[in-house]
N, C-alpha and C positions, 0 to 999 in steps of 0.2 A: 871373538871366538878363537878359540887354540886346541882344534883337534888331532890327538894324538894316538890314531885309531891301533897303531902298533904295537904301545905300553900295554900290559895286562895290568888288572886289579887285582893286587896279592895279597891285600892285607885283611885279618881275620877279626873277629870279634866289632864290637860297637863302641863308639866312645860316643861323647855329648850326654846330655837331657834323655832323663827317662820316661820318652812319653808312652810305653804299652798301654798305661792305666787312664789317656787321658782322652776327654771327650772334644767332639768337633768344637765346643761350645770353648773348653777350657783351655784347648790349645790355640783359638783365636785369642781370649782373655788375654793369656801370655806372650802371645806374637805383639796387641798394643803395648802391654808393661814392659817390654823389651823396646821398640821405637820408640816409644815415652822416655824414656831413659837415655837417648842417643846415641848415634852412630859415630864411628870416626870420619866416615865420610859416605858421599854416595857420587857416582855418576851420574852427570848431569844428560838425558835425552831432550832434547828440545823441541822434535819435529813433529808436529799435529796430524791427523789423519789428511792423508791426501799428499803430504811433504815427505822429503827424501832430500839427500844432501846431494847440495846444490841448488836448494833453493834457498832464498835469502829469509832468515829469521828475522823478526822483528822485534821490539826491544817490547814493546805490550806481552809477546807471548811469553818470554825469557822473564819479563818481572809477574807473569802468574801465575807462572809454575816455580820460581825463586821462592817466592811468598808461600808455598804451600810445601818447601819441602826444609826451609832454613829452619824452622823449630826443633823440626828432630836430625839434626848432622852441626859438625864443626867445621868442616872440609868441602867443598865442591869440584868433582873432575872435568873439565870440558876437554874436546877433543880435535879442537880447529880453532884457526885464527883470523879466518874468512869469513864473508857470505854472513855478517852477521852472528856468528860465534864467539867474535870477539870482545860480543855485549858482554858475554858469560860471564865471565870474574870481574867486570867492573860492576854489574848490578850484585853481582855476592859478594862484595867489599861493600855493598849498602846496606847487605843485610848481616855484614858481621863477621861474613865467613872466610875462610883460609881455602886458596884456592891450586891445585894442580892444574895446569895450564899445557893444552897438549898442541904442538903443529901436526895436523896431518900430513904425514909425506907418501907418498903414491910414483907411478909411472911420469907422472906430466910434469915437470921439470920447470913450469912457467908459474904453476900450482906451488908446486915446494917453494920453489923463492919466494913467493905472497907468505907464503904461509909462516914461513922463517922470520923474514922481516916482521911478521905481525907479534910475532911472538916475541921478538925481544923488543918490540916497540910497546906493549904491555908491561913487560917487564922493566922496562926504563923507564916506567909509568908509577910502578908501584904495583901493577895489579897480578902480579906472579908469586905466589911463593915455595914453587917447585915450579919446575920447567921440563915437558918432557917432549923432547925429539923426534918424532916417530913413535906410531903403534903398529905393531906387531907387522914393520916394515918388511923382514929378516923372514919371519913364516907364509909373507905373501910371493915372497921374492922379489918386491915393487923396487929395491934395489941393492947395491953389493955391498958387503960388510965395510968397505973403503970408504964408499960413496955416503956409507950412513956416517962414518966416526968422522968423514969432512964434516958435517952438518955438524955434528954432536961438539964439535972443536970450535965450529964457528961459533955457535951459541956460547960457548964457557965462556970462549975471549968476549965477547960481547955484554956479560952479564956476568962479571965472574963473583960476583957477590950473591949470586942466588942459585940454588942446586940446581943441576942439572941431569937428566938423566933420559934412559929411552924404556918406553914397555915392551913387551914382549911375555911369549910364554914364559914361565920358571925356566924350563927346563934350556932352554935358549943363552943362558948367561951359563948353562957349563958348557956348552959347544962353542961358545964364543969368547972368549975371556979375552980377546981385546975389547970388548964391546964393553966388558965388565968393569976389564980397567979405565975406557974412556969414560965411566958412568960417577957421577957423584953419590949416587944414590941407586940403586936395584929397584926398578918398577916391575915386579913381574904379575902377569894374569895366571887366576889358580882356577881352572874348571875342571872339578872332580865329573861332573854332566859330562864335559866333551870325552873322558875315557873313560865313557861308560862304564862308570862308579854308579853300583845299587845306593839308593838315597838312604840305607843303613851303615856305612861306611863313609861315607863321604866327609865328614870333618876328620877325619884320622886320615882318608887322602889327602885334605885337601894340605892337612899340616905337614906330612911328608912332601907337599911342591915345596910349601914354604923352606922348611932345613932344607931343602937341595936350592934355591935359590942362596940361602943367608951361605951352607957351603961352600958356593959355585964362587964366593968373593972372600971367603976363609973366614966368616964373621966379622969384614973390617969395615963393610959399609953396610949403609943403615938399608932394610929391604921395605919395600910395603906392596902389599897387594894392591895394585890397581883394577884388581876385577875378580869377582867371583859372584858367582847367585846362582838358581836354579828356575830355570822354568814352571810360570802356573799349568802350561795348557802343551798338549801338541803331541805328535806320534814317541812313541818309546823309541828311545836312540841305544840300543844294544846290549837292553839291560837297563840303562837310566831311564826312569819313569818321571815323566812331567805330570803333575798333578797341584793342587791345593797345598791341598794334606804337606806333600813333601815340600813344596816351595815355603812354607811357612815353617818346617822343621829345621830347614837348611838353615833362612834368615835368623833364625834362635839361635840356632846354635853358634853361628858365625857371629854373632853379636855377642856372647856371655864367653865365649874364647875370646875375641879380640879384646874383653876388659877384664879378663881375668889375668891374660899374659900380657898383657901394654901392647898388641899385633894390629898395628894400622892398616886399615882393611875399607878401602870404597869398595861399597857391594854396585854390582851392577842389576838391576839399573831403577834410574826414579820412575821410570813411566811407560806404559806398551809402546811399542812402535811399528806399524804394520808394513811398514818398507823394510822393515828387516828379514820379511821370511825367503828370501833368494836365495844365498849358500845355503842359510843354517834351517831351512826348511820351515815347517810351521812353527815349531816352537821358537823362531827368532821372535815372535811380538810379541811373547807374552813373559818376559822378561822382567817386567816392572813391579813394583809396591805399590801405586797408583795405574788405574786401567789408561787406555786411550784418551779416554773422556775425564783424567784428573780424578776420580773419586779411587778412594782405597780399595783395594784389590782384596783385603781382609776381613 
């Protein structure tokens, strides 16, 4: 989540997919010919109803939901190197796939160090092929700009054959351009939802994070979106409407941009997750292309 509740929505007219003419019926039709067709990547959710992080995942749950999401992506993002997370990219190198490998780092300083060490002990593994340091450590304040580019440095030297970089919001790599330069690569989160961008506008916002991220490093290093999607279900967030209708409008359109201009793009997320609605309220679960219970959401 990367809420930016002080940005305004400025931008006019619609871009994407002309669906005014199209039925419930025809717009699911085209939401499957569109995941039939594949993703650049997805965010991996692992946690099953009743689970929340910190509890330890088991390697059965992680290969069957693997198995049900590896036909339509090339990519997989996991987001820890603990508690069993660390299955993550080794069972999606069984199914083929390319994986973004994230440490979570937080407040707890006994947590980070596991977390580090796991990640480049994957990576000296084989099972890395982006590496990223931290998410959206910087927007939580869980630690200082110094404290994260130590991490970010440790990793490079540690791995210096495999990219390296940290997520964060877009807009986070122009207010910090040491962080930008510490990065190999620009992972930024693009949630046109969190500044209450009407879901008629929202691919033309959400391209505007993208150029101010590919900006914020003068177009010299490679950017990808580590996150974007749109809620199925849950209260209206200031103008953005959680619905059906628009979660399936958003995923279209984010798909036929991302292969239309070569814009690597893991949508978030593969699957509900009901321990998410604390900050982000009720529309944290309902995130996924797959519900709770694994069945398609479409």
């Amino acid at each position: 989540m990367s809420v930016r509740p002080e940005k305004a929505m400025s931008l006019a007219g619609i871009s994407g997919v002309d669906f005014s003419n199209k039925t419930t019926s025809e717009l699911n039709e085209q939401f499957h010919k569109v995941l039939n067709d594949g993703m650049h990547g997805i965010c991996f959710s692992a946690y099953e109803e009743g689970q929340k992080p910190g509890d330890v995942l088991t390697e059965e749950q992680i290969r069957r939901r693997m198995k049900i999401i590896a036909p339509y992506t090339k990519w997989v993002r996991s987001f820890s190197c603990i508690e069993g997370n660390e299955l993550i990219p080794q069972i999606a190198k069984e199914f083929g796939l390319k994986t973004l490998v994230g440490a979570w780092l937080g407040k707890n300083q006994k947590l980070n160090e596991e977390e580090i060490e796991g990640l480049i002990k994957l990576a000296k593994e084989g099972f890395v092929d982006i590496a990223a340091v931290g998410n959206e450590v910087l927007y939580r304040e869980d630690l200082t700009e110094e404290e994260l580019l130590g991490c970010i440095k440790r990793v490079k030297n540690a791995i210096p054959n495999i990219p390296v970089g940290y997520v964060d919001a877009y807009y986070e790599f122009t207010a910090r351009p040491k962080i930008t330069e510490a990065c190999d690569v620009i992972l930024a989160n693009c949630y046109p939802f969190w500044e209450c961008c009407h879901a008629d506008y929202s691919l033309m916002y959400m391209k505007e994070m993208f150029y101010q991220a590919v900006h914020a490093c003068d177009g010299d290093k490679h950017v990808i979106i580590t996150e974007t999607g749109w809620p199925s279900q849950g209260e209206d967030y200031k103008g953005a409407l959680p619905s059906p209708e628009n979660a399936l409008k958003y995923f279209i359109n984010t798909q036929i941009w991302s292969k239309e201009e070569d814009i690597e793009i893991f949508y978030f997320t593969s699957f509900d997750e009901s321990w998410k609605v604390g900050n982000e309220g009720d529309v944290g679960a309902f995130w996924g292309i797959w519900d709770k219970n694994e069945k398609i959401k479409f």
